[in-house]
C-alpha positions as CSV (number, residue, x, y, z in Angstrom):
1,X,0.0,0.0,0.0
2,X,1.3,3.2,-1.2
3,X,2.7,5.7,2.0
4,X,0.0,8.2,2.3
5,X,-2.9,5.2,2.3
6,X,-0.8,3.6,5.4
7,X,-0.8,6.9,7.2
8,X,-4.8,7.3,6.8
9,X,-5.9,3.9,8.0
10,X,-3.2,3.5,10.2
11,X,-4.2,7.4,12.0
12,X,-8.0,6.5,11.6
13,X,-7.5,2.8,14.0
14,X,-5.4,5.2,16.8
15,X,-8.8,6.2,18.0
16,X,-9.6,2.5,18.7
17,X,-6.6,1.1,20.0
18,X,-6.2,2.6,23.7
19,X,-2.8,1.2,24.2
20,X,-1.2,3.1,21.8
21,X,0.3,6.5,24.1
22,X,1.9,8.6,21.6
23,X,-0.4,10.9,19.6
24,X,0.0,11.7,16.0
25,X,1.2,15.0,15.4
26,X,-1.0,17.9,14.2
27,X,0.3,19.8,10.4
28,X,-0.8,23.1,9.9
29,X,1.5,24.6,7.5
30,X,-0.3,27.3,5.7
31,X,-3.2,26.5,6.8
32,X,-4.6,30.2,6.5
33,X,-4.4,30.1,2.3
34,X,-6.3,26.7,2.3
35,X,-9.6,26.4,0.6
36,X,-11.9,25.2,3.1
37,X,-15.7,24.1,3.0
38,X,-19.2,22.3,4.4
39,X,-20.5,19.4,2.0
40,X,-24.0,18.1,2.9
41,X,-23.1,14.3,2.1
42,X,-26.9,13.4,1.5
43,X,-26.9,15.8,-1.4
44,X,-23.5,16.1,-2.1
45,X,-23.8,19.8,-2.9
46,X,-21.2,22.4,-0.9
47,X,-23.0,24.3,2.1
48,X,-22.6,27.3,4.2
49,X,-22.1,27.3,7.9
50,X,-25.4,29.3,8.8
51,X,-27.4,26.9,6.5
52,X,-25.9,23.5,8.1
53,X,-26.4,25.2,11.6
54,X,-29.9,25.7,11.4
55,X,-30.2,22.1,10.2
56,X,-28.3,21.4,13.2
57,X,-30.9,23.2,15.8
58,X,-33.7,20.5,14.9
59,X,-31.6,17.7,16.1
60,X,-31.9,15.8,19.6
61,X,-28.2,15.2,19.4
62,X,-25.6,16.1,16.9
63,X,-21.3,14.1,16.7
64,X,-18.9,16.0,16.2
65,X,-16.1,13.8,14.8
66,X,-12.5,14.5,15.1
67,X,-8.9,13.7,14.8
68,X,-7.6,14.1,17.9
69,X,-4.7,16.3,17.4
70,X,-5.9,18.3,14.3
71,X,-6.4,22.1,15.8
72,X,-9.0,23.0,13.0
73,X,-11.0,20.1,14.0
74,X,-11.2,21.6,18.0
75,X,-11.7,25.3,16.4
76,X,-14.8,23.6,14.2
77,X,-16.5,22.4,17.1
78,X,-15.8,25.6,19.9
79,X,-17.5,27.1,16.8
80,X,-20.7,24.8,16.6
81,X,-21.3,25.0,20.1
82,X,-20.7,28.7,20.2
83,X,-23.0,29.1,17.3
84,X,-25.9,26.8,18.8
85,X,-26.0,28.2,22.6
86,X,-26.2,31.4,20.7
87,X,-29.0,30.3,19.0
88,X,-30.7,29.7,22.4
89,X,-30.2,26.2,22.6
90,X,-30.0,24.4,26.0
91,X,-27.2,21.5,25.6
92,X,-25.7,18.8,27.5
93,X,-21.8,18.1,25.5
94,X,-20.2,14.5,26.3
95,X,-16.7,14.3,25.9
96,X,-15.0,11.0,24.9
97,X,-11.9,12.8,26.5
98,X,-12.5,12.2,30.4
99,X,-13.4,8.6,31.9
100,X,-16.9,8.7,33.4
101,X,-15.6,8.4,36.7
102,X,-14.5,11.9,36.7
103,X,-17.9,13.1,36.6
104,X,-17.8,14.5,40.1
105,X,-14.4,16.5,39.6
106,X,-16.4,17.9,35.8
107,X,-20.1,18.4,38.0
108,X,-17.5,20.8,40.4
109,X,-15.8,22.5,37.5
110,X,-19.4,23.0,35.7
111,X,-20.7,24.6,39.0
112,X,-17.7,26.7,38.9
113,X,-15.8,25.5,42.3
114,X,-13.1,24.6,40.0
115,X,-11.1,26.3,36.7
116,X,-10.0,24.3,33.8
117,X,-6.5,23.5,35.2
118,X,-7.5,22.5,38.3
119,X,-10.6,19.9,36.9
120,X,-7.1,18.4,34.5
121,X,-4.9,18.0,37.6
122,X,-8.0,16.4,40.0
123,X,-8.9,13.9,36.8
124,X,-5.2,13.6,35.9
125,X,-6.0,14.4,32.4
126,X,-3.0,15.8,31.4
127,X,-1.7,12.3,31.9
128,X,-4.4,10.0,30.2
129,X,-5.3,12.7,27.4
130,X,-2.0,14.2,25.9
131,X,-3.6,17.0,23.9
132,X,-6.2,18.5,26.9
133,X,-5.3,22.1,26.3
134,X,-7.1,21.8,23.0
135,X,-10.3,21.1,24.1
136,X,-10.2,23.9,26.9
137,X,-11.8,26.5,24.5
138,X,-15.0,25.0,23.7
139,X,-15.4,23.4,27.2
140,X,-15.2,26.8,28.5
141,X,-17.9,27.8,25.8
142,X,-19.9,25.3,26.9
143,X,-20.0,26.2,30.9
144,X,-20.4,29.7,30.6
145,X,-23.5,29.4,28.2
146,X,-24.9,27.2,31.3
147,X,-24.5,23.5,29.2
148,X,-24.1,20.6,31.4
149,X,-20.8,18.5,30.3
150,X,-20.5,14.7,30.9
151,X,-17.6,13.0,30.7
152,X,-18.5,9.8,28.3
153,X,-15.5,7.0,28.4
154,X,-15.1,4.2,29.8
155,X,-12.6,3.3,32.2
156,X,-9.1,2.8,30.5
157,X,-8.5,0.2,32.5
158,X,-10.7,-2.0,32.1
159,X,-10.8,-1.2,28.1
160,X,-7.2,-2.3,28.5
161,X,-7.7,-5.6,30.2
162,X,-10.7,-6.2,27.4
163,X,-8.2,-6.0,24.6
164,X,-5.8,-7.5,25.6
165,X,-7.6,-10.5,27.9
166,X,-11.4,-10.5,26.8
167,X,-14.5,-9.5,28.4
168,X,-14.1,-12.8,30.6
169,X,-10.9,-11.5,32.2
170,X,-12.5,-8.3,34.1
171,X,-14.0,-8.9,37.8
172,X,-17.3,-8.4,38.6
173,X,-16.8,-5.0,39.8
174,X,-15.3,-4.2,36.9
175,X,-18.1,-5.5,34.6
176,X,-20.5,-3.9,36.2
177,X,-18.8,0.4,35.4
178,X,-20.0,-1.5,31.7
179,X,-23.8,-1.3,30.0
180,X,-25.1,-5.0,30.7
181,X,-25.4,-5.2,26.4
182,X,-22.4,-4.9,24.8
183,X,-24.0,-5.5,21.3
184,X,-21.0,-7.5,20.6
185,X,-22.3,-8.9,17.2
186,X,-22.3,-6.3,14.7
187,X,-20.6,-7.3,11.7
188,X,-20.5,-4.3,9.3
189,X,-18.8,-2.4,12.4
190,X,-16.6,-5.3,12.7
191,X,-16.1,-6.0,9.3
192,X,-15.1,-2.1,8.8
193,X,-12.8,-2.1,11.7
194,X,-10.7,-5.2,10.7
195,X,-9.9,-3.4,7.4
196,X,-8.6,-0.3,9.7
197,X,-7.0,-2.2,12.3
198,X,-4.8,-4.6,10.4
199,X,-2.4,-1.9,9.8
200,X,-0.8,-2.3,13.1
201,X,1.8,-4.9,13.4
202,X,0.4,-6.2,16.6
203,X,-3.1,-7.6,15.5
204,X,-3.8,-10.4,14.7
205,X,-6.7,-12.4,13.2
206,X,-6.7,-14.0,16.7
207,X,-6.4,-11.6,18.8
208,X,-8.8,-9.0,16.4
209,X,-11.9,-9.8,18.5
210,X,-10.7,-9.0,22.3
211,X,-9.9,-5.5,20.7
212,X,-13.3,-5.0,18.7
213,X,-14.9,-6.0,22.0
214,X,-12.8,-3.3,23.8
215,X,-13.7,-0.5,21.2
216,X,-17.3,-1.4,21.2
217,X,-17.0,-1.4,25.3
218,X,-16.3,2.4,24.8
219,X,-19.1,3.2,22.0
220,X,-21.7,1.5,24.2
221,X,-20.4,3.5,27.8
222,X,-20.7,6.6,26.0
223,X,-23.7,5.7,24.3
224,X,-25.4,4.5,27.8
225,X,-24.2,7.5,29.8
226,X,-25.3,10.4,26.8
227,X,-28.9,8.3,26.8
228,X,-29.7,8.4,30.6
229,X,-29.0,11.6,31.0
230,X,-30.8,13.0,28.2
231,X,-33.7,10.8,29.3
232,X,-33.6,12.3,32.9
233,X,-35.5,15.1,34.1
234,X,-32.2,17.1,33.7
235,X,-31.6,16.6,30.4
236,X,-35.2,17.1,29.6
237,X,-35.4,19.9,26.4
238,X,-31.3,19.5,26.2
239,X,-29.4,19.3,22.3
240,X,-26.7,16.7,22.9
241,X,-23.4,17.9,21.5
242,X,-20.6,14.4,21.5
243,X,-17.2,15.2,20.8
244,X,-15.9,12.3,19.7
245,X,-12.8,10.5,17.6
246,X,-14.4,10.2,13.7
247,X,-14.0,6.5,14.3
248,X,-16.8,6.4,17.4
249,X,-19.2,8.1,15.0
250,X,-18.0,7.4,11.0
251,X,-21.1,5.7,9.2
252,X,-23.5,6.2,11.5
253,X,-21.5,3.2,13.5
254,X,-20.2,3.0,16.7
255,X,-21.6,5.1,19.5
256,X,-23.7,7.0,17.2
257,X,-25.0,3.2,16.0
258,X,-25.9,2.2,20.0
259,X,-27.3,5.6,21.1
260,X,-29.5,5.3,18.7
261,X,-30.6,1.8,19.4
262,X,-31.4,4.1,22.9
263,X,-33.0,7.1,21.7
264,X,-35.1,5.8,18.6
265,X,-36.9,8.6,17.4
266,X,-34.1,10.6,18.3
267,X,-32.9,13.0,15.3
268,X,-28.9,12.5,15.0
269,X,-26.8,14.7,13.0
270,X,-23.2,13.5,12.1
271,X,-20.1,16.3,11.6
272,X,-17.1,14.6,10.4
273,X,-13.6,16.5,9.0
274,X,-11.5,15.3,6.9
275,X,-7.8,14.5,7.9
276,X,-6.1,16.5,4.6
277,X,-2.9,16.0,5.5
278,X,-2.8,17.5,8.6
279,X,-1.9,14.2,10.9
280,X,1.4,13.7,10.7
281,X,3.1,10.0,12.3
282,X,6.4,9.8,14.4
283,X,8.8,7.0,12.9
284,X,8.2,5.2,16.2
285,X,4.5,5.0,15.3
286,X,5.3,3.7,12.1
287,X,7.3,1.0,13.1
288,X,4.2,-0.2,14.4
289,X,2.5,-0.1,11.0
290,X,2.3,-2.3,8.3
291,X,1.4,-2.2,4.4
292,X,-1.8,-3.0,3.7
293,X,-4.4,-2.5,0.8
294,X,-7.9,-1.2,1.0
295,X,-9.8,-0.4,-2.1
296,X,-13.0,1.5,-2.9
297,X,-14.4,-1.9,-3.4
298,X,-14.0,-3.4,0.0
299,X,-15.4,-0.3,1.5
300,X,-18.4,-0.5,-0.2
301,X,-18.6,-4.0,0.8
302,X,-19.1,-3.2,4.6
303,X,-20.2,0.2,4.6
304,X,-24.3,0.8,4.8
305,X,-24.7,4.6,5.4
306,X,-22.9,8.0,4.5
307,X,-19.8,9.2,6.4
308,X,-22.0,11.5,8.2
309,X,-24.6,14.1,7.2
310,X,-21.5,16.9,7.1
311,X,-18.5,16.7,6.2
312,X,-15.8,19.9,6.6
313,X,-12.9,19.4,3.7
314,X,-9.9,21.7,3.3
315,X,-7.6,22.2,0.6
316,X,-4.6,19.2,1.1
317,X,-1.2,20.7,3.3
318,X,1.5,21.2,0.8
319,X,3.2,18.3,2.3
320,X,0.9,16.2,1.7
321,X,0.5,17.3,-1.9
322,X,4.1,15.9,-1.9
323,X,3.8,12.9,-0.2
324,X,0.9,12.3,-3.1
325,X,3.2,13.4,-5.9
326,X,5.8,11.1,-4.3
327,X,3.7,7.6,-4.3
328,X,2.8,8.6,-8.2
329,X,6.3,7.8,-8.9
């Protein structure tokens, strides 16, 4: 598989595999002269901002999909949030970013007892999240237009011990910080991550289903905890806003996939943004990597929806341009 192909699927399966510390680095070389723009992906027909938000305002709950360390991505989705509590909208905002445990540390920072540094040093977040900073802007966005934030994840823990051990390894108590139904047989999610994931070195045919069972333990925590709140008499009237990795959300799969299986009737809008160049892999990271092939072909075998209702694409980074120029050689 030709170098650029490698770096997409292999920076796509980082949001699935938890073990992995290191973060890809984010490219924003001239990122100011870049061409940038909204596609609606239903009718494949450019879109402005305004237009997409007030599509946005008459859904329950609306992904916002990310690369984790692409700074445009975090500035897209302060701006969405901005945009909708300006619009008068009451929202609750789940982060994948903090491990539901936390939720009494975020309830204090919410209430305003605590500032944003101080909420990162009682969850240890600078430790279990290397890029925290980013998301401080549209947190901050969110509490001061009165939005309720939950923290989404599952333990890492015990995500850990899944993919490497299996569900059967964790202890009771350790089951139980899990929804009861997993929804461990879904094979187009499956069948769509073993494409992804086979770019690591490290898995395996074999041990392929421990870590699809530790991904899906995430989706369906996050999915669970977004659900009963919005359910409660809290989160009665409340837009939920998920900032997610793309891969949680991508296809309508994932958490987006099991909330729904929650919240029916629910009306779900998905904002993804395209990588462009802008994720850039150490050489330690892609020592981990190896070549594969996926073609249009095998994507259409597994995949059943659209990437998402939205989609934000910008103009490739001049590297990247290169690195495309290179594998034509």
């Amino acid at each position: 598989m030709k170098r650029s192909a490698v770096i997409k699927s292999f920076t796509l399966s980082l949001v699935i595999l938890s073990t992995m510390a290191a973060f890809a680095q984010d490219g924003t070389l001239a990122q100011q002269k870049r061409t940038e723009m909204w596609l609606d992906l239903y009718t494949g027909e450019p879109v402005c901002f305004e237009e997409m938000l007030d599509d946005l305002t008459q859904a329950e709950i609306v992904f916002l999909g990310e690369r984790h360390t692409v700074s445009r991505h975090h500035e897209w989705q302060f701006k969405v949030v901005d945009a909708l509590a300006e619009k008068g909208k009451k929202l609750v905002l789940g982060i994948e970013m903090m491990e539901k445990r936390f939720q009494p540390q975020l309830d204090q920072y919410c209430q305003g007892v605590i500032d944003f540094e101080e909420l990162a040093q009682a969850t240890e977040w600078s430790e279990n999240w290397g890029n925290y900073e980013d998301y401080k802007k549209v947190v901050e966005s969110a509490r001061n237009a009165g939005a309720m934030i939950l923290a989404l994840n599952a333990d890492a823990n015990v995500v850990r011990t899944i993919g490497r051990k299996g569900l059967d390894a964790l202890t009771s108590e350790e089951r139980s910080t899990l929804p009861d139904d997993l929804k461990q047989e879904d094979a187009p999610y499956y069948n769509f991550l073993k494409m992804q994931l086979m770019v690591h070195a490290r898995v395996t045919e074999e041990n392929l289903r421990n870590i699809f069972t530790a991904q899906i333990s995430r989706d369906a925590t996050m999915a669970e905890t977004m659900a009963d709140y919005l359910k409660s008499p809290a989160g009665k009237d409340r837009q939920g806003i998920i900032l997610c990795g793309s891969g949680h959300c991508s296809y309508g799969m994932g958490t987006a996939s099991r909330l729904q299986d929650r919240l029916p009737d629910a009306k779900m809008r998905i904002l993804i943004m395209s990588e462009s160049g802008d994720v850039k892999l150490s050489k330690a990271m892609m020592k981990h990597a190896r070549s594969i092939e996926i073609t249009h072909q095998q994507l259409r075998d597994v995949i059943q929806h659209p990437l998402g209702d939205y989609l934000s694409v910008i103009e490739a980074a001049p590297d990247a341009v290169e690195d495309m120029e290179m594998d034509k050689k």
